[in-house]
C-alpha positions as CSV (number, residue, x, y, z in Angstrom):
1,X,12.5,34.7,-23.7
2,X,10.3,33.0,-26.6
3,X,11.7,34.8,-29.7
4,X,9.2,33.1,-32.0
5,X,6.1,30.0,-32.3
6,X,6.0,28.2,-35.5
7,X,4.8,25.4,-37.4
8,X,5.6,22.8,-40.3
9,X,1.8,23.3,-40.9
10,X,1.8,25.6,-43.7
11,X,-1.4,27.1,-42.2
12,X,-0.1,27.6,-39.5
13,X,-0.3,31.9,-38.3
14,X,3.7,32.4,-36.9
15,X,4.1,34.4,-33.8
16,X,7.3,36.8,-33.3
17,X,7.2,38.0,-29.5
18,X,9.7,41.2,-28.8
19,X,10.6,41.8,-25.0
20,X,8.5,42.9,-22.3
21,X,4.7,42.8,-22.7
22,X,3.6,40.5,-25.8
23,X,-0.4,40.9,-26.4
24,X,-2.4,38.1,-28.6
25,X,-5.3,39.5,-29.7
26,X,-8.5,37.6,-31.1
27,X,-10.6,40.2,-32.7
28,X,-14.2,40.4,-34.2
29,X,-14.0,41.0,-38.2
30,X,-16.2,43.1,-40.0
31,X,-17.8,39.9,-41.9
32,X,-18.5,38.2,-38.3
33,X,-22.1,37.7,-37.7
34,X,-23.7,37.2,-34.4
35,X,-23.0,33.5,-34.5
36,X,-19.3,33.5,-34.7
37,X,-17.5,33.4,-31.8
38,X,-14.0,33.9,-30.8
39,X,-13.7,30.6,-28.7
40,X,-11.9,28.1,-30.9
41,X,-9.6,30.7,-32.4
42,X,-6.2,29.7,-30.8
43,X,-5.9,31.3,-27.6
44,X,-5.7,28.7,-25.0
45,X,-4.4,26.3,-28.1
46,X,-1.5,28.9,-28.2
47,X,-0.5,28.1,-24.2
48,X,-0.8,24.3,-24.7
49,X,2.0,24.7,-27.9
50,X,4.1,26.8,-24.8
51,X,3.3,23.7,-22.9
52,X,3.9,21.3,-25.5
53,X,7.6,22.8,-26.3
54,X,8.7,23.1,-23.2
55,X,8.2,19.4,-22.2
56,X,4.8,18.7,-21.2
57,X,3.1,15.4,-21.7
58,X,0.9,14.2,-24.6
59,X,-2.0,12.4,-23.9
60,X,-3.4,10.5,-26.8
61,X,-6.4,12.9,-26.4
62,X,-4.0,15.9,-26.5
63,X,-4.8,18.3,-30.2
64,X,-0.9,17.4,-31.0
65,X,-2.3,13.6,-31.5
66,X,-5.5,14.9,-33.8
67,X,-4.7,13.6,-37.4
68,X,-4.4,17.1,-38.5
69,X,-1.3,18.2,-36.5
70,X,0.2,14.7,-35.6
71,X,2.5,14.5,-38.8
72,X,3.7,18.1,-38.2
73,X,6.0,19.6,-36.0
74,X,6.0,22.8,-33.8
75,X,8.8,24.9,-33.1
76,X,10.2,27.6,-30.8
77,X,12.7,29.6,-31.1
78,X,13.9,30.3,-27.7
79,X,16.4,32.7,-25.7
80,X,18.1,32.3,-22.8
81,X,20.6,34.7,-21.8
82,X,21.3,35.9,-25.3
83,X,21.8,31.9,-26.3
84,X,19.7,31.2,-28.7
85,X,18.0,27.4,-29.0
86,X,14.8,26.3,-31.9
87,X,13.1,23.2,-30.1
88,X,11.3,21.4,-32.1
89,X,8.4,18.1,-31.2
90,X,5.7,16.5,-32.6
91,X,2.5,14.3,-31.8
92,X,3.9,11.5,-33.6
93,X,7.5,11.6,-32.1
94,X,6.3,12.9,-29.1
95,X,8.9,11.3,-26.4
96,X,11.7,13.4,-28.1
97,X,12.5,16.7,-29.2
98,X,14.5,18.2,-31.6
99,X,17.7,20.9,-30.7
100,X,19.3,23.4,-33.3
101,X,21.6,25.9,-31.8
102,X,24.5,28.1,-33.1
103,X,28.3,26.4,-32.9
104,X,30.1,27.9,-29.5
105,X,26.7,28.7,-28.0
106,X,26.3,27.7,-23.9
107,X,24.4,24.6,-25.6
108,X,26.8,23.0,-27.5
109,X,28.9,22.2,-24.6
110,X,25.5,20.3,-22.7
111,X,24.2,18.6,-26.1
112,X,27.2,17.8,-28.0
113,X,26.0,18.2,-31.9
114,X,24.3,21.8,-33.4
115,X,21.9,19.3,-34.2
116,X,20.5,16.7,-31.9
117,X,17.3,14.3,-30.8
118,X,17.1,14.1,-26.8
119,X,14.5,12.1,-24.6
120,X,11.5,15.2,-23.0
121,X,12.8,13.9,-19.7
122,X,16.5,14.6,-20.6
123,X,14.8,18.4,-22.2
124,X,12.7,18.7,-18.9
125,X,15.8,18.0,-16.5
126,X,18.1,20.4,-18.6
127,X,15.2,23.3,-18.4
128,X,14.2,22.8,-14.5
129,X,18.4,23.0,-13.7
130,X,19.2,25.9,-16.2
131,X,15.8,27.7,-15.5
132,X,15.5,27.1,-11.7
133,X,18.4,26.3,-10.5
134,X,17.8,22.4,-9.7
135,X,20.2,20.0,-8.3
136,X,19.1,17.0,-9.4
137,X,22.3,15.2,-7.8
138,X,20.1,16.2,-4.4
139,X,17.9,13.6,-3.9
140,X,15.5,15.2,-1.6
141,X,15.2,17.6,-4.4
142,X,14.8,15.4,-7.1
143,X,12.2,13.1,-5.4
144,X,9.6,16.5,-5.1
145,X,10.5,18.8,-7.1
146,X,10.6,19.2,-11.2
147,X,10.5,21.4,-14.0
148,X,6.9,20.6,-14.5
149,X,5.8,21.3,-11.6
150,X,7.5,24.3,-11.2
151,X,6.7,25.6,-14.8
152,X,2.4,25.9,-15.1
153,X,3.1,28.7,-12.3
154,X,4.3,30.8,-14.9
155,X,1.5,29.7,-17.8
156,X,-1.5,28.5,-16.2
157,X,-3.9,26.4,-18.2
158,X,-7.5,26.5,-17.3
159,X,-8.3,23.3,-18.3
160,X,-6.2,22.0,-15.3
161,X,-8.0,24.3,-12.7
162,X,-4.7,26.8,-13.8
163,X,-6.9,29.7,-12.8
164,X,-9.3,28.7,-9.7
165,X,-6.7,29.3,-6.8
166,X,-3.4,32.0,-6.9
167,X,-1.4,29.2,-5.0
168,X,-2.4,26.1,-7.1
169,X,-2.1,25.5,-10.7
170,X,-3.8,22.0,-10.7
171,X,-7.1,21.7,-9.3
172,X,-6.4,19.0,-7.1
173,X,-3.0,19.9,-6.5
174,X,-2.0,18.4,-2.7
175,X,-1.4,21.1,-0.1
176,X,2.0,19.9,0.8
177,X,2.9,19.6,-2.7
178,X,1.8,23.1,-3.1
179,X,4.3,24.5,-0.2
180,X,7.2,22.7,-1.1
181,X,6.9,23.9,-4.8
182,X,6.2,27.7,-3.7
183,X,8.6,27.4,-0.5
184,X,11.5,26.6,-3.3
185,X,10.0,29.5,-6.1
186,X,9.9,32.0,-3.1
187,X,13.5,30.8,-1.7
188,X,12.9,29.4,1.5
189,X,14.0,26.1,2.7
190,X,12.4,23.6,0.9
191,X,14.0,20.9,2.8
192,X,11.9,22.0,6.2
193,X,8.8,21.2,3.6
194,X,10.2,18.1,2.3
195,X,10.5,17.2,6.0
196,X,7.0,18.0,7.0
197,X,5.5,16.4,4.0
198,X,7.1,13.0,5.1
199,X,6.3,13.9,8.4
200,X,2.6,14.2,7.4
201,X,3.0,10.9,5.6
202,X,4.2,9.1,8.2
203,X,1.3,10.3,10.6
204,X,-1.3,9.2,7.6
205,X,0.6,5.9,7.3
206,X,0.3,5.6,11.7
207,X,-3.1,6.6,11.5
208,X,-4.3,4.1,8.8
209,X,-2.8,1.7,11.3
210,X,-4.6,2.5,14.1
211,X,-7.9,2.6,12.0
212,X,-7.0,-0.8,10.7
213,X,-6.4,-2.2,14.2
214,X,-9.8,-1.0,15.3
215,X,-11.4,-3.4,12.8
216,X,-13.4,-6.7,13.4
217,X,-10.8,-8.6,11.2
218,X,-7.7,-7.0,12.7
219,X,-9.0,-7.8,16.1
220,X,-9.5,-11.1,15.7
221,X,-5.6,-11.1,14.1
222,X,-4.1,-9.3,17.4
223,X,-6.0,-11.3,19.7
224,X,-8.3,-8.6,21.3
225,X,-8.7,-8.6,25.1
226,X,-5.4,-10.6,25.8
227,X,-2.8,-9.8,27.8
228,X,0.4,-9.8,25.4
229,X,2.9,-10.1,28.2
230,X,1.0,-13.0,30.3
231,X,0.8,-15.1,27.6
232,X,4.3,-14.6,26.6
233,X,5.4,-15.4,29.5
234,X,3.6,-18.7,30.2
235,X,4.3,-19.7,26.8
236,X,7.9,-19.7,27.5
237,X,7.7,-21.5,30.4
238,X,5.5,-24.3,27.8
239,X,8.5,-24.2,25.4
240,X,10.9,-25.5,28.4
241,X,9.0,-27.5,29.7
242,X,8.6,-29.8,26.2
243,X,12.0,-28.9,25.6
244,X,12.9,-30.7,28.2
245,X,10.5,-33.8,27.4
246,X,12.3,-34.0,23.8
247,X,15.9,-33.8,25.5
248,X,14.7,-36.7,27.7
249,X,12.6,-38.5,25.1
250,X,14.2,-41.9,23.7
251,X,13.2,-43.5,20.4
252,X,13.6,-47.1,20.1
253,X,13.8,-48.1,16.5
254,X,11.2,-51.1,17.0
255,X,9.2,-49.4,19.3
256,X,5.9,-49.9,16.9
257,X,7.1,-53.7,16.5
258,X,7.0,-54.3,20.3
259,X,4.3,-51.9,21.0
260,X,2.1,-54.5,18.6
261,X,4.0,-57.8,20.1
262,X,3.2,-56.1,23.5
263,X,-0.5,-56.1,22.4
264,X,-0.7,-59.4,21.0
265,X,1.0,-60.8,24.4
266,X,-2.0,-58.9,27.0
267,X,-4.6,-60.9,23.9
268,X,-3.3,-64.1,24.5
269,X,-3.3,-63.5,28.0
270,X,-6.3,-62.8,28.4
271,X,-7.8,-65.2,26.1
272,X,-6.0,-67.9,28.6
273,X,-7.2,-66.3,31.6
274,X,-10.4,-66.6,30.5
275,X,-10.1,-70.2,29.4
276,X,-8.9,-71.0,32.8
277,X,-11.8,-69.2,33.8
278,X,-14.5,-71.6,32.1
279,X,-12.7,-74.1,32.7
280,X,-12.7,-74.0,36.5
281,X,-16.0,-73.6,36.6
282,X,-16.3,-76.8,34.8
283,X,-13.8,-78.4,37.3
284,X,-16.4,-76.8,40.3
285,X,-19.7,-78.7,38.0
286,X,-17.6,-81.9,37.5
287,X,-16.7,-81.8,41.3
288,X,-20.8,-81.6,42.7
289,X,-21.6,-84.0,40.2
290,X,-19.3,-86.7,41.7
291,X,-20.0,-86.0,45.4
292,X,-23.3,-86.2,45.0
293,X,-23.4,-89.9,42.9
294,X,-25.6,-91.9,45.3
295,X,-23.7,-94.9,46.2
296,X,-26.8,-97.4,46.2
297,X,-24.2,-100.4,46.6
298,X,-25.1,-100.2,50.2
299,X,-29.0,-100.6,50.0
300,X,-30.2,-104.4,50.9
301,X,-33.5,-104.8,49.1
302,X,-34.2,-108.1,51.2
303,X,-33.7,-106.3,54.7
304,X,-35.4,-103.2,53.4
305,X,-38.6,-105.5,52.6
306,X,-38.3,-107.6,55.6
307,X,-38.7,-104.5,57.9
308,X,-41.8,-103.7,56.1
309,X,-42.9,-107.9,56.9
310,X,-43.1,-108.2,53.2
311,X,-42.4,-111.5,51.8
312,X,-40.4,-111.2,47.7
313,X,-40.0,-114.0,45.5
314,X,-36.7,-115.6,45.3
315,X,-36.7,-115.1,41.7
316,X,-37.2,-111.1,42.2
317,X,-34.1,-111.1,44.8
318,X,-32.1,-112.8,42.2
319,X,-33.5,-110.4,39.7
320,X,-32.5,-107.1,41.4
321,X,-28.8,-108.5,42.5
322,X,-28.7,-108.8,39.1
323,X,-29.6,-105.3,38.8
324,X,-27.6,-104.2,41.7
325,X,-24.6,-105.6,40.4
326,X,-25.3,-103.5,36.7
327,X,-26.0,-100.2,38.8
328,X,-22.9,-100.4,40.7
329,X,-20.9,-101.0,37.2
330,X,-22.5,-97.8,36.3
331,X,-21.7,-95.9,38.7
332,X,-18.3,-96.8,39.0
333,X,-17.7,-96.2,35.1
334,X,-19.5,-92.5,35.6
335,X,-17.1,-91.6,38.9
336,X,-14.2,-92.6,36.1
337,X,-15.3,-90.6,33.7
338,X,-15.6,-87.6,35.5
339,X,-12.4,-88.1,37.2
340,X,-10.8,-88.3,34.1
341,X,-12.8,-85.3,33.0
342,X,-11.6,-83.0,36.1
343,X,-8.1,-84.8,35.7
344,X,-8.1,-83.9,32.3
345,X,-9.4,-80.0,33.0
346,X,-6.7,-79.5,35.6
347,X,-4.1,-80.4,33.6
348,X,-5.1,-77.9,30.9
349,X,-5.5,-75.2,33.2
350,X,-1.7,-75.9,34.7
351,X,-0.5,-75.7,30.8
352,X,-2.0,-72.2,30.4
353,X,-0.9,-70.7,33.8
354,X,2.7,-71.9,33.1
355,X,2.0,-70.4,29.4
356,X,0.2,-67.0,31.0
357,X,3.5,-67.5,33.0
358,X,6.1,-67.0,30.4
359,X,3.9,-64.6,28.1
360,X,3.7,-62.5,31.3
361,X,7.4,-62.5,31.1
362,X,8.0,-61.8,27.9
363,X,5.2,-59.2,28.5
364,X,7.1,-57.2,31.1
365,X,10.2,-57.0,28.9
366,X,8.4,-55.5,26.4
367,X,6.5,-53.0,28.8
368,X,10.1,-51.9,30.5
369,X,11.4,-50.8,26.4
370,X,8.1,-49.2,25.9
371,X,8.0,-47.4,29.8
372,X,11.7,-46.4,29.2
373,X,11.6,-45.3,25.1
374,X,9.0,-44.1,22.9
375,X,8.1,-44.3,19.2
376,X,9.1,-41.5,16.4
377,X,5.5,-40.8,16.2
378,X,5.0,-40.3,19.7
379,X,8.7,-37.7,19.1
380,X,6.7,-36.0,15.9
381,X,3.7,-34.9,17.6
382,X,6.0,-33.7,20.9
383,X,8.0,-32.1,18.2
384,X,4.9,-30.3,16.5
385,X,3.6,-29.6,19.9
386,X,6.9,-27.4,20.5
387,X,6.5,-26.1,17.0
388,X,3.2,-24.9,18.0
389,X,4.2,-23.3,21.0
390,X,7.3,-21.6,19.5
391,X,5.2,-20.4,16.6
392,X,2.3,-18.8,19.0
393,X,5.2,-17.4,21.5
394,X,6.6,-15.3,18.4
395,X,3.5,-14.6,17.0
396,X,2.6,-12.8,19.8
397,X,5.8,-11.0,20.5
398,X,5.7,-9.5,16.9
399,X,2.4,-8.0,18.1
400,X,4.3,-6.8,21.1
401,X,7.2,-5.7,18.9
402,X,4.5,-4.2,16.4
403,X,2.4,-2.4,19.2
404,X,5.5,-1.3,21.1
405,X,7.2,0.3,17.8
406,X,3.5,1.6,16.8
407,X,3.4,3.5,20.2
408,X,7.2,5.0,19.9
409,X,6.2,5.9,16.3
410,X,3.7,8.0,17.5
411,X,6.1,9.4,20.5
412,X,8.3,10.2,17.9
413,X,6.4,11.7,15.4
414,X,5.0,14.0,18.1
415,X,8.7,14.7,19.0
416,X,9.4,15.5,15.2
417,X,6.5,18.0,14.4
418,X,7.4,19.8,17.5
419,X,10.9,20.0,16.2
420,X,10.0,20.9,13.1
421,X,7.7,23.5,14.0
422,X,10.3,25.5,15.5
423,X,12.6,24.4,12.9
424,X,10.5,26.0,10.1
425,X,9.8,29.2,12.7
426,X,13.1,29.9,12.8
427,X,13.8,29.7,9.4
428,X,11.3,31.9,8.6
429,X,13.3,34.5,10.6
430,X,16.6,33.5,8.8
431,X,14.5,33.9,5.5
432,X,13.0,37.6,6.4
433,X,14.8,39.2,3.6
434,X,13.3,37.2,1.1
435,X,10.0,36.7,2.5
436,X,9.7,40.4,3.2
437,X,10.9,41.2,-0.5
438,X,7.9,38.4,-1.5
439,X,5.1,40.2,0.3
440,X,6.1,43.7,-0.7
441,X,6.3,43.0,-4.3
442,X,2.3,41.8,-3.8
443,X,1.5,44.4,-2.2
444,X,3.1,46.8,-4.9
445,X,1.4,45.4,-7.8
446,X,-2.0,45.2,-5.5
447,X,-1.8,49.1,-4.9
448,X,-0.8,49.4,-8.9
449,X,-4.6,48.1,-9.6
450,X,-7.8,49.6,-9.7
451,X,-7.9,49.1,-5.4
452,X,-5.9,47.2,-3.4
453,X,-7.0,43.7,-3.2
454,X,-4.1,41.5,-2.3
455,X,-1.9,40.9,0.2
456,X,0.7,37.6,0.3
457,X,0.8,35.2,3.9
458,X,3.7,33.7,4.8
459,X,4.0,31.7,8.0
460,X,3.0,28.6,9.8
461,X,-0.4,26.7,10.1
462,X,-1.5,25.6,14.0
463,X,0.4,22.0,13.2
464,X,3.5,24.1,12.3
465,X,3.6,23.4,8.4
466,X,4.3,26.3,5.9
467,X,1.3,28.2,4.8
468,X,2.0,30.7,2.1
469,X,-1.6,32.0,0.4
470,X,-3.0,35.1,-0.7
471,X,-5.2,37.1,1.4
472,X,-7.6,39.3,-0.2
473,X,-8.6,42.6,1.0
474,X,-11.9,43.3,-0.4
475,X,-14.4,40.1,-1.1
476,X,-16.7,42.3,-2.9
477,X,-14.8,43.2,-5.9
478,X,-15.3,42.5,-9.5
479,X,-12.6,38.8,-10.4
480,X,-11.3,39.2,-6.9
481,X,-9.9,36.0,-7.3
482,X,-7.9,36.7,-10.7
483,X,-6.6,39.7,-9.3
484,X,-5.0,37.3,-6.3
485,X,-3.7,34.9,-9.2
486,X,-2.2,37.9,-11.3
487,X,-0.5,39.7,-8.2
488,X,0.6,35.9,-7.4
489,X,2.0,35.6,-10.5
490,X,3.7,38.9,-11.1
491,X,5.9,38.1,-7.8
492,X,6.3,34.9,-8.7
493,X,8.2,36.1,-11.9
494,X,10.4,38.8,-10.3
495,X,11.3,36.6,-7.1
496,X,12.6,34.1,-10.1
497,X,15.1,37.2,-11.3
498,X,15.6,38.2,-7.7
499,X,17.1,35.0,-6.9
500,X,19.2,35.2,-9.9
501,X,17.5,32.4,-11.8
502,X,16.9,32.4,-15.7
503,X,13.0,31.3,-15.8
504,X,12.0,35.3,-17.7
505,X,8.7,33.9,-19.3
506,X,5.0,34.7,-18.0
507,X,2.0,33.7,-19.5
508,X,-1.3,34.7,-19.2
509,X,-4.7,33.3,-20.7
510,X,-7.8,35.4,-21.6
511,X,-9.6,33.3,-18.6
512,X,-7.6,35.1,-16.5
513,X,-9.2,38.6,-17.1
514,X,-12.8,37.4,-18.2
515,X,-14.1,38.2,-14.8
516,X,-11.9,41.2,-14.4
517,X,-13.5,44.8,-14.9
518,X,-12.5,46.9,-17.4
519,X,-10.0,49.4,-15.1
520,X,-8.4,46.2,-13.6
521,X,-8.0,45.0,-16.8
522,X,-6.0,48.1,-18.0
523,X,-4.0,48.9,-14.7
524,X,-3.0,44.9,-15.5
525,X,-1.6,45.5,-18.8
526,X,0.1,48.7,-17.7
527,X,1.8,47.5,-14.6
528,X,3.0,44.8,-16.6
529,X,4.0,46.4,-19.3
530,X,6.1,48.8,-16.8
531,X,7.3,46.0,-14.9
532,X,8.8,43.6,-17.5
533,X,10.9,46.4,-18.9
534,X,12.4,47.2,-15.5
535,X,12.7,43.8,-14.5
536,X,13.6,42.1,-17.2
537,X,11.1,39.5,-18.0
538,X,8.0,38.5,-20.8
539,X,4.8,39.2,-20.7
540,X,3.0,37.6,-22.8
541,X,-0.5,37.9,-22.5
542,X,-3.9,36.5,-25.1
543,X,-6.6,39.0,-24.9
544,X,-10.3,39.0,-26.8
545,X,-10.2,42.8,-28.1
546,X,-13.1,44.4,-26.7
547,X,-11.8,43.2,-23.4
548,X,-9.1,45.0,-24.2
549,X,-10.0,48.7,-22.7
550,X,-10.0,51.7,-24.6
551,X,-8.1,54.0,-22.4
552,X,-5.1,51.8,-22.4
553,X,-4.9,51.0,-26.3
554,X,-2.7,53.6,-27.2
555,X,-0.4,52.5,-24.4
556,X,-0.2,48.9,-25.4
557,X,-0.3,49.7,-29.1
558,X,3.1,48.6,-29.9
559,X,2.7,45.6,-27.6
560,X,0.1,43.9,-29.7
561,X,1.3,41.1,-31.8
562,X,1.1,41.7,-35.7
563,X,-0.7,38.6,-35.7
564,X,-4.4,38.9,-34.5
565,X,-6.3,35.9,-34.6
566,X,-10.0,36.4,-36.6
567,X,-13.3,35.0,-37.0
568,X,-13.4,35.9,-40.6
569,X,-12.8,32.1,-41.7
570,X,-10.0,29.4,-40.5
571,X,-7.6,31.4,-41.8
572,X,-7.6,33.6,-39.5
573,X,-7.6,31.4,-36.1
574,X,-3.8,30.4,-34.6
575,X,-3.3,26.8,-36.5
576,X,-5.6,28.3,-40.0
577,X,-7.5,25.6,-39.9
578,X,-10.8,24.5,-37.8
579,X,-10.6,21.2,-35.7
């Protein structure tokens, strides 16, 4: 229970709450003119301070950071089970706040000194396990579930969407966040919502998959329109086969020498061969040209002209003996030179067939090292060639690996909301005590209003999940959907005590009855009023006064804080000054 709010800021307006119902008013003054308003006066600021104190975070846009406020510090003076504790924070220090409590007290023995700094995390973990009950030594527990998201369902801010939906208290607040948080303030098995939460992930996580794999670029990645196992299997048969060709491979360590003197020996030998060539043709010229020499040595000019009857000069017969005699000296020195010639020709082609000869030799040695060896090149590109082959064979059995494990994720996911579905149905049954008490405490404070307009759901979707939400009875009434949020709320407070946890605190804004009619308004006030007493819990509730209805003033008269916030001047709003 909040024994009292207060402020270093001396203009600050102090709050003392008493038990049960606690009603912050903001009233219109005498001196108020049309164009004052009570907006601005400190209603809602008074549920962020609640926030504030009891560990919520602070933005640098938060009012705790404005220049006004930062240097100053706010404090509540807090009871828990007769214990009390003053908590103390600032904007400036805002990481930490401040503990005073009484020596022997229940706190002593968690803090240590009467008067300590701790860390908001270290205040929100002591609050969540001495308020709710949570283990934070269970990891499932700690990994969904904390203080502050337990905590706005008991004072809802409307900036946050606190006041749009009973079951959410953030406006975009995920639905399976929302169940395991109400499945744990109702006492059910929070673990079966845990569950389906990851299960839900997992399926989101699968599905994102399968979208991915439908697109161009992941396509082209899996190798679209193949046959996984075919190609594996050919591939292996690849990997042995130039596995094999390596095991067998030989590198000789001049192979690259005698690969090039190899080379150099086929040049030469065919640079003879064709030399040869030429030259035999030459030999074939040289040959015709000597058998066809005319061997005129045998011609007798003197017979010759006799036949004819004609009659030479002895000087002309002495003349062409003469001649005869030069012509066959010709002839003869031409048939020596072109025996010499073909000699000569024959004896170069016998030198290059002995040398074609023993560079064919040579030749051969160096073909049987390069037939039976090969170079470390010609090893490196085998060797990459198997590196290729290895690398495509696992690539595409990690796709098969992948696909395969996709397709028994899915089988098993299936398997595992089916599980859980009857899981979570059977729980439900286990839980009928508490889930009965739930609903009937809805449906008592819906029959306490003006007309029944609520009823609490507690069972499964169609996928099996947890679905806890309020129903309501009649969708024409006047803030229908504030009535659903205060019968909501009202159980959510007295399951907290039925479960025998310490959380005793419920807050409600002025937003919260805006839309409400008048009648609702008062049957509100009185069936909390009634109910906190019995119980055991505060109410605290800020309230414009002519909301406030007349027929239940005298009622609530002594639940009205002394301290009513006015439009007067800045005095009279909740921090006295105007920002």
């Amino acid at each position: 229970m909040i024994r009292k709010i207060s402020s270093t800021l001396s203009t600050f307006n102090e709050i003392v709450f008493h038990e049960g119902l606690n009603i912050l008013l903001a009233d219109v003054t005498q001196e108020s003119t049309d164009k004052d308003t009570r907006n601005g006066l400190g209603k809602t600021t008074f549920t962020e301070i609640i926030h504030f104190l009891f560990g919520g975070s602070c933005t640098k846009n938060s009012i705790f950071k404005l220049e006004q406020f930062i240097n100053h510090y706010f404090i509540m003076d807090l009871e828990i089970q007769g214990a009390k504790i003053t908590v103390k924070r600032s904007g400036f220090d805002s990481n930490y706040v401040y503990l005073e409590y009484e020596k022997g007290s229940y706190f002593e023995n968690i803090f240590g000194e009467l008067h300590t700094k701790i860390k908001i995390a270290e205040w929100n973990r002591f609050l969540g396990d001495y308020l709710f009950n949570l283990n934070f030594k269970d990891e499932q527990i700690n990994e969904n579930l904390k203080f502050r998201t337990l905590f706005p369902y008991f004072s809802r801010l409307a900036k946050d969407g606190g006041f749009l939906e009973a079951e959410k208290y953030f406006k975009t607040q995920k639905i399976h966040i929302t169940q395991i948080v109400l499945t744990y303030l109702l006492g059910l098995d929070t673990e079966l919502a845990i569950s389906y939460k990851k299960l839900e992930e997992k399926k989101k996580e699968v599905s994102d998959l399968r979208k991915a794999l439908n697109t161009e670029a992941y396509k082209n990645i899996m190798h679209e329109g193949i046959n996984l196992d075919t190609e594996i299997t050919i591939l292996s048969k690849e990997i042995q086969t130039s596995k094999n060709e390596l095991a067998n491979f030989q590198v000789h360590p001049k192979y690259k020498e005698i690969e090039i003197e190899a080379n150099e020996y086929t040049r030469k030998i065919a640079d003879l061969s064709n030399k040869n060539f030429v030259d035999r043709q030459i030999i074939s010229d040289l040959k015709a040209a000597s058998d066809n020499e005319e061997n005129i040595t045998d011609i007798n000019i003197v017979d010759l002209y006799n036949e004819v009857n004609v009659k030479l000069p002895e000087a002309l017969v002495k003349s062409f003996d003469a001649s005869k005699a030069f012509h066959e000296q010709l002839v003869r020195n031409r048939k020596n030179y072109l025996a010499n010639e073909l000699e000569k020709y024959e004896s170069d082609i016998q030198q290059r067939e002995k040398l074609i000869e023993k560079l064919s030799l040579e030749q051969s040695k160096n073909m049987e090292i390069l037939n039976t060896h090969g170079a470390l090149e010609q090893h490196s590109l085998l060797q990459a060639r198997l590196n290729e082959l290895v690398s495509k064979h696992e690539m595409y059995q990690n796709q098969q690996r992948f696909l395969t494990s996709l397709r028994e994720e899915e089988a098993n996911l299936k398997i595992s909301e089916q599980k859980l579905i009857l899981e979570i149905n059977k729980s439900l049954e286990q839980h009928s005590k508490i889930k009965n008490e739930a609903i009937l405490l809805v449906e008592e404070v819906s029959k306490s209003l003006y007309d029944s307009v609520a009823q609490l759901s507690i069972g499964q979707t169609k996928s099996g999940r947890y679905d806890i939400k309020m129903i309501s009875r009649n969708q024409g009434s006047t803030g229908i959907n504030s009535m659903l949020i205060y019968c909501f709320d009202m159980m959510l407070i007295q399951m907290s005590l039925f479960l025998n946890r310490k959380m005793d605190i419920l807050v409600h804004d002025s937003t919260l009855f805006d839309p409400v009619d008048e009648r609702q308004i008062a049957e509100a006030l009185r069936f909390g009023k009634e109910k906190s007493l019995e119980v055991g819990f505060q109410y605290i509730v800020t309230l414009n006064s002519d909301d406030l209805p007349e027929n239940i003033k005298d009622e609530v008269k002594s639940n009205i804080l002394p301290v009513i916030l006015t439009d007067s001047d800045e005095s009279g709003c909740l921090m006295g000054i105007h920002f």
